[in-house]
N, C-alpha and C positions, 0 to 999 in steps of 0.2 A: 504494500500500500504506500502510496507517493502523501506525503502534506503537501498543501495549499500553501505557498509562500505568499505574505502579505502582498497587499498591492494599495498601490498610492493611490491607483485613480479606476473608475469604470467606466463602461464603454455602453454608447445609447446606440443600436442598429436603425437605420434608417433604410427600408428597404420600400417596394412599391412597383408601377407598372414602369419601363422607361418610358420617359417624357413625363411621367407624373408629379414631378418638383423637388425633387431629393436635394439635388444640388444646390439651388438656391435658398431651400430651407433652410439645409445644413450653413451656409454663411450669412444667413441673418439669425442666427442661434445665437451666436456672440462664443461658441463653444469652437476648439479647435476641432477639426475636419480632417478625417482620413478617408480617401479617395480610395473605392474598394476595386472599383473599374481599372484600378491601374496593377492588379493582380490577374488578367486577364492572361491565358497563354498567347503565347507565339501565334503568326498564322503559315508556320510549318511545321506545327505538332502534329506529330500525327493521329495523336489522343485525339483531335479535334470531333466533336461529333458534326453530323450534316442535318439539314433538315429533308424529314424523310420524301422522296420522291422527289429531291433540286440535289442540285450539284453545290448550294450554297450551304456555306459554315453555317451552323446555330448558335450565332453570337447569344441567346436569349438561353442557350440551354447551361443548368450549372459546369456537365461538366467542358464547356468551354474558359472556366475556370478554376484558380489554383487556391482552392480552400484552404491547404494546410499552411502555404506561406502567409497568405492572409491573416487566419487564425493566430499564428507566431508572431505577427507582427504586432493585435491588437493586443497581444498577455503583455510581449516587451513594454511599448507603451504604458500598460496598465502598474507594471512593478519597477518600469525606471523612465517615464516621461520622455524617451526618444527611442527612436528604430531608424533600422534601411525601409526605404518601399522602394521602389521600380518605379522609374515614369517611363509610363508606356503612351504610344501614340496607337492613338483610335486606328484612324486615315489607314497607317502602315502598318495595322496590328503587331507590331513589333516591340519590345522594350529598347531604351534608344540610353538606359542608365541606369543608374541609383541615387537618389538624395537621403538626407536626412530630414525626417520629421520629428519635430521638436513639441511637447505640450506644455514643456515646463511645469508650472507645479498646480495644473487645470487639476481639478479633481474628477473634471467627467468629462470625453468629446465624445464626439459620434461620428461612428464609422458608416458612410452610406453607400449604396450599390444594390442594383438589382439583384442581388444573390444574397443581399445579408440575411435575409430569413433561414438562409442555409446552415448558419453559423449561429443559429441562437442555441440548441441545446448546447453544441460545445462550449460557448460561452459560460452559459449558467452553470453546467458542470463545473468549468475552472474558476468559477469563481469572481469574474470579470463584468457580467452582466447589469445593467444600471435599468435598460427596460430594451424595448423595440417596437416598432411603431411601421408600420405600413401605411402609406401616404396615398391613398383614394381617388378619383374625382371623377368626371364623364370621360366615357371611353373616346367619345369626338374630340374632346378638350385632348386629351391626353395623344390623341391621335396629332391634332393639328401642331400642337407645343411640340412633338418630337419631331415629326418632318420636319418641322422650318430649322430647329436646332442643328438639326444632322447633315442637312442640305449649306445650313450656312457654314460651319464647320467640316465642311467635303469628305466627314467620317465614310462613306461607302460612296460607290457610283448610283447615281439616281434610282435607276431599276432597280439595283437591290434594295434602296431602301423605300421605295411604295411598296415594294410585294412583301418588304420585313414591317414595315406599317400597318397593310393591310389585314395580314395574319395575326400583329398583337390585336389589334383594336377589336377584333373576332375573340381574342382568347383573353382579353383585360379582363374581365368578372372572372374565371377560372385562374389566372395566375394571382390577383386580388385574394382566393377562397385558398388558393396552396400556399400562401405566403402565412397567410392566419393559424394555418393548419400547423405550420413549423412553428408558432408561437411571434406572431408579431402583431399586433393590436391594428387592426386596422382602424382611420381614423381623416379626417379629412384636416387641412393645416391649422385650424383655430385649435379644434381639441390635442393637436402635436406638439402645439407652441404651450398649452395648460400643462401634457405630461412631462415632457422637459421640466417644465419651471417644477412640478411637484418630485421628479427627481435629483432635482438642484436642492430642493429643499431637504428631499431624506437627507441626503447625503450628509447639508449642515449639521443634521439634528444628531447625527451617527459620529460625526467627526469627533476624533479626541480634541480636547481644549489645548492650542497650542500658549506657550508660556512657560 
C-alpha cells in the first residue's frame, strides 16, 4: 500500500463539448490554467484511433490522448506548484517543446480539456480533486463558437472541420450524459463561476492557519 503525500494545492477539471467555453472560462476564473489539449498525441502515432468509416483521426476520441502524462503532470502541480507540459500545436498536431508551468502558491487551478472527465476518478483517488464541472449550452451555440474558433485559428482544413462539426453537434447531448457519467457536474457558466467560488471557499475553511 502506497500513502498519499501531502499536497499544497487541488485541481478543478473543467471539461464539456468542444467549443463549449472551457477556455475562456478557465481565464476569467482569476485561477491558474492548465491546458489539457496540449497533452494530445503526435499525429504519427500510431495509437491514433480513426473515426469509424473516414480515413480521419478522432481528434474527439480519449484515446487520441495521453492520460497518464496528463494525470502526472496535475499531482506534480498539486505537491510542488510547477511541472513540464508540452506545447503542442493544434494546426500541426505535433509537440513543437516543453515549458514550465508555474502556480506558485494558488491553492487550487483548473485543468480544462475535452477529456478531463476522463481523469476524474484518478484524480479523486490521489487525492488531488477540488471538484469538476462540465460546461453545457445549445448544441447550435456550441456548434457555431467552434467553427468560427477552428476556422480562425487554421487548426484542420475546412472539410475536416464541418464534417468534425457536424458529427459533435449530433453527438453534444450524448458526450454532455458520458462526461456526467465519469463524475463531472454538468452545469451551464453562472452555476460554474458559484462552484468555483464554493471551492475556493472549502479550501479556506480547511487550510491550516498560517503564522
Amino acid at each position: 500500500m502506497t500513502s498519499q503525500q501531502p499536497m499544497a494545492a487541488r485541481v478543478l477539471l473543467l471539461c464539456g463539448p468542444s467549443g463549449s467555453g472551457k477556455s475562456s472560462f478557465a481565464a476569467r476564473s482569476g485561477l491558474p490554467v492548465l491546458c489539457l489539449d496540449d497533452f494530445y498525441k503526435e499525429g504519427d502515432d500510431p495509437t491514433l484511433p480513426q473515426v469509424p468509416g473516414t480515413s480521419d483521426i478522432d481528434w474527439d476520441s480519449p484515446a487520441s490522448w495521453d492520460a497518464a502524462t496528463a494525470v502526472a503532470a496535475i499531482t506534480e502541480l498539486c505537491r510542488t506548484g510547477r511541472t513540464r507540459v508540452p506545447v503542442y500545436d493544434i494546426a500541426r498536431s505535433a509537440r513543437l517543446g516543453e515549458e514550465i508551468l508555474e502556480i506558485d502558491s494558488a491553492p487550487l487551478f483548473i485543468a480544462e480539456g475535452i477529456f478531463a472527465a476522463d481523469i476524474v476518478a484518478h484524480c479523486r483517488a490521489l487525492g488531488v480533486l477540488a471538484d469538476a464541472l462540465c460546461l453545457r449550452g445549445r448544441p447550435t451555440t456550441t456548434f457555431r463558437r467552434r467553427l468560427l474558433r477552428d476556422l480562425r485559428e487554421g487548426r484542420k482544413s475546412t472539410t475536416f472541420l464541418v464534417r468534425r462539426g457536424w458529427r459533435l453537434m449530433r453527438a453534444e447531448r450524448s458526450i454532455v450524459a458520458r462526461q456526467a457519467a465519469l463524475g463531472a457536474h454538468p452545469c451551464n457558466k453562472a452555476e460554474a463561476l458559484g462552484r468555483v467560488a464554493a471551492a475556493i471557499d472549502r479550501h479556506q475553511q480547511t487550510a491550516p492557519a498560517q503564522g
